[in-house]
C-alpha positions in Angstrom: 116.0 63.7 123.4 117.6 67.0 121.8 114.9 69.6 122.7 113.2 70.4 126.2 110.4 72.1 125.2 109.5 73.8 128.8 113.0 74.9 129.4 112.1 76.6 125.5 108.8 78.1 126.6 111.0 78.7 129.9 108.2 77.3 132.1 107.8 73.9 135.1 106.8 70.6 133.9 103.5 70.9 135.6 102.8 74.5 134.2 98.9 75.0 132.9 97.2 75.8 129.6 96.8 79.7 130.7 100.8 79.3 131.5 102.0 77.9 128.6 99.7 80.2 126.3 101.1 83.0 128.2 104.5 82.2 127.8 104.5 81.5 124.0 102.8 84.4 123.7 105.4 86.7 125.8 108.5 84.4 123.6 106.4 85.1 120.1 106.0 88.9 120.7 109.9 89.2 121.5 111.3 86.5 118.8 109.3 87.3 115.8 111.2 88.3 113.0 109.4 91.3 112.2 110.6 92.6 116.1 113.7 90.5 116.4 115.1 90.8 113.2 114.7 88.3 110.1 118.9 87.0 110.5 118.9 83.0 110.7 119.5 82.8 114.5 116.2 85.1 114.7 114.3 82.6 112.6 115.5 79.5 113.9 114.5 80.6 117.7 111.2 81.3 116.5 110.7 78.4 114.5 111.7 76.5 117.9 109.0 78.5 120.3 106.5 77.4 117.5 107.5 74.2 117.4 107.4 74.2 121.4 104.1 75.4 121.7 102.1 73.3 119.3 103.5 70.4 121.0 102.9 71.7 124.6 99.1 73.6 124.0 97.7 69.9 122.5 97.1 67.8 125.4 97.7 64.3 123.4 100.7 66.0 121.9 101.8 66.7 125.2 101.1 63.7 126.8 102.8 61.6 124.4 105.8 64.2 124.5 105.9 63.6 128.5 106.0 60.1 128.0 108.6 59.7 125.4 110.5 62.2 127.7 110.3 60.2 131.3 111.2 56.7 129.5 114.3 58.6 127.9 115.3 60.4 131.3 115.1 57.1 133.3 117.4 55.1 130.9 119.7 57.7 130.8 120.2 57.3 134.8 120.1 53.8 134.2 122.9 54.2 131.9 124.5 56.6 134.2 124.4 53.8 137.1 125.5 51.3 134.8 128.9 53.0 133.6 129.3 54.0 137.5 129.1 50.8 138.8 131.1 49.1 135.9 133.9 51.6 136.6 134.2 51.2 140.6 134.0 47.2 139.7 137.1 48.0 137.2 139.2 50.3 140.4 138.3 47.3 142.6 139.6 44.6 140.1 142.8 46.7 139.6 143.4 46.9 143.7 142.7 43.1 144.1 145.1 42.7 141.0 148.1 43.9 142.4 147.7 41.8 145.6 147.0 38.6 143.7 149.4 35.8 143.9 150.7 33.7 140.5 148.3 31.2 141.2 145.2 33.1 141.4 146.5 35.3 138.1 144.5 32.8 135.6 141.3 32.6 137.5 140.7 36.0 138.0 142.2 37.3 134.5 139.1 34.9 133.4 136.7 36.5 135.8 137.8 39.9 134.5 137.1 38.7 130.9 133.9 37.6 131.9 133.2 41.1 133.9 134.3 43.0 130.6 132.2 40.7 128.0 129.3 41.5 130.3 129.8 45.0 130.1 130.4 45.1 126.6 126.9 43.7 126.0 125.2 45.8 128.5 126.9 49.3 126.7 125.4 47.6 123.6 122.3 47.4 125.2 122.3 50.3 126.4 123.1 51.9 123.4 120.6 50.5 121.4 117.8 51.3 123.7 119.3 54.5 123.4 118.5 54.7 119.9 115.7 52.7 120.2 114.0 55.8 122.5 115.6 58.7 120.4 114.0 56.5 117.1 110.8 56.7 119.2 111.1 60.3 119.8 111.7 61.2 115.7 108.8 58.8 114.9 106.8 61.0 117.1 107.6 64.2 116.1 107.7 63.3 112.2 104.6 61.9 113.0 103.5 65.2 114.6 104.4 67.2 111.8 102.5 65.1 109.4 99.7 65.1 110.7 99.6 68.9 110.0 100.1 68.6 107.0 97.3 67.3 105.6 95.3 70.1 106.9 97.1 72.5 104.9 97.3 70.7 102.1 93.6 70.4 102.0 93.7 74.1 102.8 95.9 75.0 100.4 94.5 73.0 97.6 91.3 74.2 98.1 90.8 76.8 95.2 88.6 79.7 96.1 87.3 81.7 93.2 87.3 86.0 93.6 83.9 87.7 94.5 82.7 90.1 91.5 82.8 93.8 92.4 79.7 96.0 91.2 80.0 99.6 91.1 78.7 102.7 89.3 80.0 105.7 87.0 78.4 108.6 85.6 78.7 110.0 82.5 77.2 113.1 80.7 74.8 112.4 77.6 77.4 113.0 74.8 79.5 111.0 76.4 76.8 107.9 76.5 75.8 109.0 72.5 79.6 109.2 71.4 81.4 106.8 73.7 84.7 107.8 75.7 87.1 106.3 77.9 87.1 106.9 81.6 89.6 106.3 84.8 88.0 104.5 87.5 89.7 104.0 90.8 88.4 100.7 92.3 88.7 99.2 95.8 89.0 95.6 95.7 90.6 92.7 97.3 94.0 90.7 96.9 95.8 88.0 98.9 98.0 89.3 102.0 101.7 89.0 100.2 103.3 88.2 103.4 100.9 85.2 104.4 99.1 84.7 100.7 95.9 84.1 102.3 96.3 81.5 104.5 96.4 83.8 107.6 99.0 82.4 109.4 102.7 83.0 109.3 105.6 81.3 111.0 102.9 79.2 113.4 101.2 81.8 114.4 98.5 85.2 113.2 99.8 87.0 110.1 101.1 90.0 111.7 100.9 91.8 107.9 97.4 91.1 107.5 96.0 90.9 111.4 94.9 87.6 110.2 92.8 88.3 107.2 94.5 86.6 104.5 94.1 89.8 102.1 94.3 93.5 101.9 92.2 96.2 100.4 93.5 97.6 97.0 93.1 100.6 95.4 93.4 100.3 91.6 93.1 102.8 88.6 91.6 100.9 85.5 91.1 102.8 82.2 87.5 101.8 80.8 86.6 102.3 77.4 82.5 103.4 77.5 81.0 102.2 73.8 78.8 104.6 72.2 75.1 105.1 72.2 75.2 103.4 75.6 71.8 103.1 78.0 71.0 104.6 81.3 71.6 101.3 83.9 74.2 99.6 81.4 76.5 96.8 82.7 80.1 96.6 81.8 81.7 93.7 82.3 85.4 93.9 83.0 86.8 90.2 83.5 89.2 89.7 86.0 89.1 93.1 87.6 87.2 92.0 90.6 88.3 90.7 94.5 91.6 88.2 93.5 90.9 84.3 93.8 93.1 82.3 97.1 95.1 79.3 95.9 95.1 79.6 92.1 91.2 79.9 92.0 89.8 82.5 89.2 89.6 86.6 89.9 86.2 88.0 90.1 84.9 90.6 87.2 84.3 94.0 87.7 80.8 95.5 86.6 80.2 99.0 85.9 76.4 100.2 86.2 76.1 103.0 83.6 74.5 106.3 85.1 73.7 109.2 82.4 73.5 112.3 84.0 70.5 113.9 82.0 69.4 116.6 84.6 72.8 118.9 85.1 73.2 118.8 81.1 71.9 121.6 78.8 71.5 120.2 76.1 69.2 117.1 73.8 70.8 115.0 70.9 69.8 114.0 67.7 72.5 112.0 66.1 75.5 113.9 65.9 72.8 117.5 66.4 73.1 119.1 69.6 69.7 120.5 70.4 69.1 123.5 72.8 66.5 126.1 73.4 67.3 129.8 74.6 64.7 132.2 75.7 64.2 135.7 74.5 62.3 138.8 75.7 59.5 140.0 72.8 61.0 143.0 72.1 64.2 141.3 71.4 62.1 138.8 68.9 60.8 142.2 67.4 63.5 143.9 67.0 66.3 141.7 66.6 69.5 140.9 68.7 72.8 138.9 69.2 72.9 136.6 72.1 75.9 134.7 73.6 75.3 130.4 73.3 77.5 127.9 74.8 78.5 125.0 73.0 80.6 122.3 73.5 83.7 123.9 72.3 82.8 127.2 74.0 81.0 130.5 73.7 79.6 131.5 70.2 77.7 134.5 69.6 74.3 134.4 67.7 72.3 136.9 65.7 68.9 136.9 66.3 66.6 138.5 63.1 64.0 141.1 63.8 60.4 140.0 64.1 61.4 136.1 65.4 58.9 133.9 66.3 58.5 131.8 68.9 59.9 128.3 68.3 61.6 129.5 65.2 65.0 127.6 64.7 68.4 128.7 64.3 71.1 126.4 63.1 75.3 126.7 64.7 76.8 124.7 61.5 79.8 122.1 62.9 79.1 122.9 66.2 77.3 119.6 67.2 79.4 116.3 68.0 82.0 114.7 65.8 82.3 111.0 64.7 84.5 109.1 61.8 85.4 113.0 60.5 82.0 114.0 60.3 80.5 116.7 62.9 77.0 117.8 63.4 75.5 121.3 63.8 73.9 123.0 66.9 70.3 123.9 66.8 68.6 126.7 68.6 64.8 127.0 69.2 63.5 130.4 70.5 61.6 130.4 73.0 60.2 134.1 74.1 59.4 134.7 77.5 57.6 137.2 79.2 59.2 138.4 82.6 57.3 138.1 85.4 58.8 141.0 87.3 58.2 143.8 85.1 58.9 147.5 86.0 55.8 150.1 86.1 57.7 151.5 83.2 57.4 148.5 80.9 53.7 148.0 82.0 53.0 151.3 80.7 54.6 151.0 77.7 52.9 147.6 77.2 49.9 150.0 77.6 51.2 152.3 74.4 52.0 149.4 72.5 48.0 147.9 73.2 46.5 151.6 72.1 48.8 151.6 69.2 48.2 147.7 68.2 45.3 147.4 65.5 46.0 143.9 64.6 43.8 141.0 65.7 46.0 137.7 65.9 42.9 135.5 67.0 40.6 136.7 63.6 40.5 133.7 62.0 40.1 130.8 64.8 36.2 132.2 64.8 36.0 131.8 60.2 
């Protein structure tokens, strides 16, 4: 037998579960690869305290290894007592030899013969059982071995398909009526590269991974948003989910369309940007120019004397732009009276009653 597996684990014959679990875990820590180094001598020690521990830490395993290992040690001191015995027999022969007369030379030179035939077919013997036991002891471990094997085979065959990923994005209302491409940064899932998802490494926990079979991604995907799109939109993005373990299909990615409607100042119609500014009366009266913001920036306005309110204003190619055509920018009026007027104003409100001769409600009583 080529391997002692306690003098691997460096522990007694008789040692317990706790002791060998302690051990390989002691051996493990110092030995793997990641500690130790990853040069052949590293691995193949490794490899070895693996191999040492899955047979020792299963108690048939181990039984049959103990076994195996008594019948081998007690032919090899059979075999040792054998050779012993054969060589003080061959010193005895060689002593009697040289006191042996003439006459007694052909009986005992046939005796020897015999003696030496004898032995012959006992090393054979002994050989063979040798081989016989270290046949035994290859059966078992082969045996052993594939037995594992299944498992991960069945493991590793077993496709597993990705999980889908839903998230959401936010986009302003010209965005959702013209369409525009966005940058998303997504968290999802792949396979651990060190282990690739089957959470163990080398016979024991993926140390990459902690033993989760995958790590969390960050990943920046450009997303084209198609036009005229509605407030709680999916968009499907296949493949761009959580990655599928052994061959088995990615998961899609689906983006929930939120239109922000409440921080934007403006309505659309079409290609028309809509938009309503307030004015004080006496600049409807008199006239003014007022500062609008449009997409493109700051554009100033006039405003005609003697405006009414609701009265329209038009901003020509200051709307949104499609296929080379671009709509205007309309301005409703909408005059306000401030609610924190100065005594001042009141009493110049007051003038402007005394002087008033107009009645504006005449006609609702024809």
């Amino acid at each position: 037998m080529e391997k002692n597996y306690y003098d691997i684990l460096g522990i007694k014959p008789d040692a317990t579960e706790a002791e060998i679990k302690s051990a390989f875990r002691k051996l493990a820590r110092k030995w793997h690869p990641d500690v130790a180094g990853n040069s052949p001598e590293v691995v193949e020690k490794f490899k070895e305290i693996n191999e040492a521990y899955e047979i020792l830490s299963d108690s048939e395993k181990r039984k049959k290894y103990d076994t195996l290992r008594g019948m081998f040690n007690n032919r090899a001191k059979t075999e040792s007592r054998t050779t012993n015995k054969s060589q003080t027999g061959t010193k005895s022969d060689d002593r009697f030899e040289r006191q042996e007369t003439k006459q007694e030379r052909p009986r005992q030179e046939y005796k020897r013969q015999e003696r030496a035939s004898s032995a012959n077919t006992n090393n054979t013997n002994n050989a063979n059982n040798k081989n016989a036991f270290q046949d035994a002891w290859d059966s078992f471990i082969k045996k052993t071995r594939e037995a594992e094997k299944p498992k991960q085979n069945k493991y590793t065959a077993k496709k597993i398909n990705g999980s889908d990923i839903t998230s959401e994005i936010t986009i302003t209302v010209s965005e959702a009526l013209m369409g525009t491409t966005r940058t998303v940064n997504i968290l999802h899932t792949e396979p651990c590269p060190k282990c690739h998802g089957r959470k163990f490494a080398n016979g024991s926990i993926c140390a990459y991974c902690k033993g989760a079979g995958e790590m969390s991604v960050h990943k920046k995907l450009s997303v084209k948003i198609p036009e005229r799109v509605k407030e709680g939109a999916k968009i499907r993005i296949a493949g761009e989910g959580n990655q599928g373990l052994n061959g088995g299909k990615n998961g899609d990615l689906y983006l929930i369309i939120r239109i922000d409607t409440e921080s934007s100042p403006y309505k659309y119609d079409g290609l028309n940007i809509l938009k309503t500014i307030p004015l004080e009366p006496y600049e409807a009266v008199l006239g003014c120019t007022v500062d609008v913001k449009t997409p493109t920036g700051i554009v100033q306005m006039k405003i005609m004397p003697k405006t009414m309110n609701g009265q329209k204003y038009r901003l020509a190619k200051e709307g949104l732009e499609k296929d080379g055509k671009k709509g205007d920018m309309i301005i409703t009026v909408s005059i306000e009276i401030p609610k924190d007027l100065t005594k001042e104003e009141i009493i110049l409100y007051e003038k402007l009653k005394l002087e008033s001769k107009r009645n504006l409600r005449e006609k609702l009583y024809e």
